[in-house]
N, C-alpha and C positions, 0 to 999 in steps of 0.2 A: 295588764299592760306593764313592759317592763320604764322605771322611773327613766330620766333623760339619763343619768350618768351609764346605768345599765344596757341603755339603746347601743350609746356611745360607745363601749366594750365590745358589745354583739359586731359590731358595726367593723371597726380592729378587726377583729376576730374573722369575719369573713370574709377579709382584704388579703387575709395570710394566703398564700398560695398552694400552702401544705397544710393547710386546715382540711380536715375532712367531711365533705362534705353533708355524709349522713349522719357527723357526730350534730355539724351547725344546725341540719334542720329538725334533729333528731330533738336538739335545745329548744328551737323556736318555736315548734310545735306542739312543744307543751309546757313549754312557758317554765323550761329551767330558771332558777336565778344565777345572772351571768357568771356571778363568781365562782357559784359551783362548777358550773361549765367548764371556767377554765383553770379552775384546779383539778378535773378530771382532763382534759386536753393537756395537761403539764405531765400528768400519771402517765399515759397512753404515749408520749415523747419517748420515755425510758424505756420505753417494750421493744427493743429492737430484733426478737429471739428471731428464725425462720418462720416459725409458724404462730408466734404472739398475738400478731392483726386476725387469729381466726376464731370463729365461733367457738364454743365449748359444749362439751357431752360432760356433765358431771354425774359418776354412778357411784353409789351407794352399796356395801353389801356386806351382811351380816355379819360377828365374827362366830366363834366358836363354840359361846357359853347358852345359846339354845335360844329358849321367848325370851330372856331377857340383853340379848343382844339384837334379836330381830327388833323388839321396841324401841333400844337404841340406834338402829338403822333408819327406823322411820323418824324418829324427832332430830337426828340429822339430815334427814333429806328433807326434810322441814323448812328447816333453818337455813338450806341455802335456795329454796322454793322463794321462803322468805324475802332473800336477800335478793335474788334478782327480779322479785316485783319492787323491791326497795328500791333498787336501779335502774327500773325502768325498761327491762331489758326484754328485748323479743323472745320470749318463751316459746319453742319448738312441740316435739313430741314430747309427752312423760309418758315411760315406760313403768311398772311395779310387777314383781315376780315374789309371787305370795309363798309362802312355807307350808306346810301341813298346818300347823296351826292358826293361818291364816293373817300371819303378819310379813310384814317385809322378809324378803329374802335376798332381795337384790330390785335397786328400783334408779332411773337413769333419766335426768334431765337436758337436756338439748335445748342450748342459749344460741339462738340465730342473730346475736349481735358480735360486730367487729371489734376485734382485743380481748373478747372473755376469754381464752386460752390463755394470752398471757398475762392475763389479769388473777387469772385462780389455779393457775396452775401450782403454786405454791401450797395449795392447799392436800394436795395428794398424799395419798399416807395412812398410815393407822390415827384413828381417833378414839380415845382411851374413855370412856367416864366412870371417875372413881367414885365411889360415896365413901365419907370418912364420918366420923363418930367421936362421943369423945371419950368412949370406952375403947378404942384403936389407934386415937393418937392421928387420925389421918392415913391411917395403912389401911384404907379397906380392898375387898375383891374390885378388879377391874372388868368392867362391861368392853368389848371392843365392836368397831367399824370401819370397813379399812373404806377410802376414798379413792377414787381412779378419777382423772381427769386430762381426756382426750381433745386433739381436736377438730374443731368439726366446720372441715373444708364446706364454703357457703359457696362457693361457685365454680367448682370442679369436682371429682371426685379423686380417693387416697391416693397420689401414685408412690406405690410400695409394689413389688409385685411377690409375692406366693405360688412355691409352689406348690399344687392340687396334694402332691403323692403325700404333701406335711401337714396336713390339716384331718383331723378327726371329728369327723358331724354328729352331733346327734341332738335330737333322735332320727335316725333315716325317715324322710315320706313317708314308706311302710307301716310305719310305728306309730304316726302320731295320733288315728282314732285310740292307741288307748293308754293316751297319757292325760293329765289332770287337766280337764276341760278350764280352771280357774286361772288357769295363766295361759290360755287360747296356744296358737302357733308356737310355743315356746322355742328356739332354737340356741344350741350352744355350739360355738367352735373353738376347738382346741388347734396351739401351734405346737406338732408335737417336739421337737427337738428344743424350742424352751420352756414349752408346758405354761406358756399363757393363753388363755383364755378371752372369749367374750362372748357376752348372750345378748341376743333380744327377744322382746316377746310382749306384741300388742293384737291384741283382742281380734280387731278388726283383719287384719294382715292375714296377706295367704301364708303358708311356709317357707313359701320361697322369696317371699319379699322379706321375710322376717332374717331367714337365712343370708340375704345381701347386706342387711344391714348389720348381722353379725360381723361378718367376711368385713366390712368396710372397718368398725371400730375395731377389730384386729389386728386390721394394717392400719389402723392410726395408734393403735398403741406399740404396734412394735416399731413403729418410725418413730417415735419417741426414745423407745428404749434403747433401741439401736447408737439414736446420736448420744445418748447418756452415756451408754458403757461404751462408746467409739469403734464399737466394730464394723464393717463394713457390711455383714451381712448377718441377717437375722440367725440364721442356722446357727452361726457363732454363739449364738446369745447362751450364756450360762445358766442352768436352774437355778442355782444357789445365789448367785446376782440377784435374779429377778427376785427370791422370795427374800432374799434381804431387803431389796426396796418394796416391796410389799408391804414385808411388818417394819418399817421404819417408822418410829414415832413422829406425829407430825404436833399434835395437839394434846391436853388432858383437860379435862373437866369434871373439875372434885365438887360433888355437890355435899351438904350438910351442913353443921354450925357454920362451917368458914369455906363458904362458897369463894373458889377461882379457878378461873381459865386460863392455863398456862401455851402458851403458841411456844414449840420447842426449835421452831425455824427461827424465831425474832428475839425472842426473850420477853416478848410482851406478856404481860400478865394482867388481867382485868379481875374485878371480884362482878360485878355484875351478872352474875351468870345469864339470868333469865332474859336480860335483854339478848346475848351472846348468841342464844338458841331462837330467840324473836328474827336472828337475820343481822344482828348489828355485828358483822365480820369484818367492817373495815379497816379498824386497825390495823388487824395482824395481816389483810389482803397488802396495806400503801408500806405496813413497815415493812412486808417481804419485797416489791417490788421496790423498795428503795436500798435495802441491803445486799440484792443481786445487782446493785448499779452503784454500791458506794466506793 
């Protein structure tokens, strides 16, 4: 039961007319303490993007340095698994697209709660983790993972439209008895004129359902990128744009004597590391939403 002063707040709180109302019962029903509540309703004020109020698809995928970037793929998709049971958050599909050797290759979380777009959208980017030594001084090889963070219309579907003749399937129907039975319907779509990308691939799904939801996060990524580089139309879109923001640095995380976690969007810096990868992202989540509104 929350104390009287706490009632008392709730109570505010749900007199507001622009309070929302699945954040209020989202609070009471499971018995938030008020104050959190409404330092998360104060956060959620500042999102004013187009697409900020919508759920999130947060994907994970490999970078280029073989098993030891796929193991970094999964202890970040960990971490943000972590973080939105931290927050309580309606956790959707999880997709994982395993590698030959049977680690992450690419794996995608779907938050069916309102504002996680623009809540973590900030988080997008390459994710770096360094190990440093102190025979290197701190200079050691970087593990990479790059993060994509779409989002994910809860009660409509993308309107972007594509067209058919720009898109590259694979693997066609045809194809797919004899592809790696370990990642089931795998499907991937290609936008060919700016050579991005999206896959899905759950076990259960037929092809073709796996295929829409390709098709879908596609045009939710290119309706992003589109408003990013301001062009009117996806065809427009650059290769060399898109793979800049790709490999843009977003994070690093140096592990060894002098563990820290540098956020290269905020300048936050944390030595905790292990909590960092446990899900405790909030800093560098409230510092970025507070420095795209300062």
């Amino acid at each position: 039961m929350h104390n009287a002063e706490e009632a008392k707040l709730i109570s505010q709180l749900a007199g507001m007319d622009v309070i929302n109302g699945e954040l209020f019962k989202q609070a009471y029903d499971i018995s938030l303490d008020a104050s959190e509540f409404l330092d998360r309703y104060q956060m959620y004020e500042l999102l004013k993007g187009p697409y900020d109020k919508e759920g999130a698809c947060i994907m994970v995928t490999a970078g280029s340095e073989g098993v030891a970037s796929e193991l970094w793929a999964e202890k970040l998709f960990g971490m943000y698994t972590s973080w939105a049971r931290r927050q309580r958050c309606k956790e959707g599909l999880v997709e994982k697209i395993a590698s030959i050797s049977g680690h992450i290759q690419f794996a995608a979380l779907e938050i069916e709660s309102e504002y996680m777009f623009g809540t973590l959208s900030g988080e997008k980017g390459m994710h770096r983790m360094i190990y440093s030594s102190v025979e290197n001084s701190g200079t050691g090889e970087a593990i990479s993972a790059r993060v994509d963070i779409i989002p994910l219309f809860l009660d409509r579907p993308v309107n972007f439209h594509l067209d058919d003749n720009d898109l590259e399937i694979s693997p066609l129907p045809s194809e797919c008895e004899n592809r790696d039975r370990r990642n089931g319907a795998t499907v991937r779509v290609q936008h060919i004129p700016s050579g991005v990308t999206a896959e899905s691939s759950a076990g259960e799904r037929s092809y073709f359902a796996n295929k829409l939801k390709a098709v879908s996060r596609l045009k939710a990524k290119l309706l992003i990128i589109t408003r990013e580089l301001r062009v009117p139309d996806a065809k427009m879109i650059e290769k060399q744009a898109v793979e800049e923001g790709c490999n843009r640095e977003t994070r690093r995380y140096t592990f060894g004597p002098q563990e820290l976690v540098h956020d290269l969007n905020t300048g936050i810096q944390l030595s905790d590391l292990n909590s960092v990868l446990e899900g405790d992202i909030e800093p560098f989540i409230r510092g970025r939403i507070v420095s795209r509104h300062g």
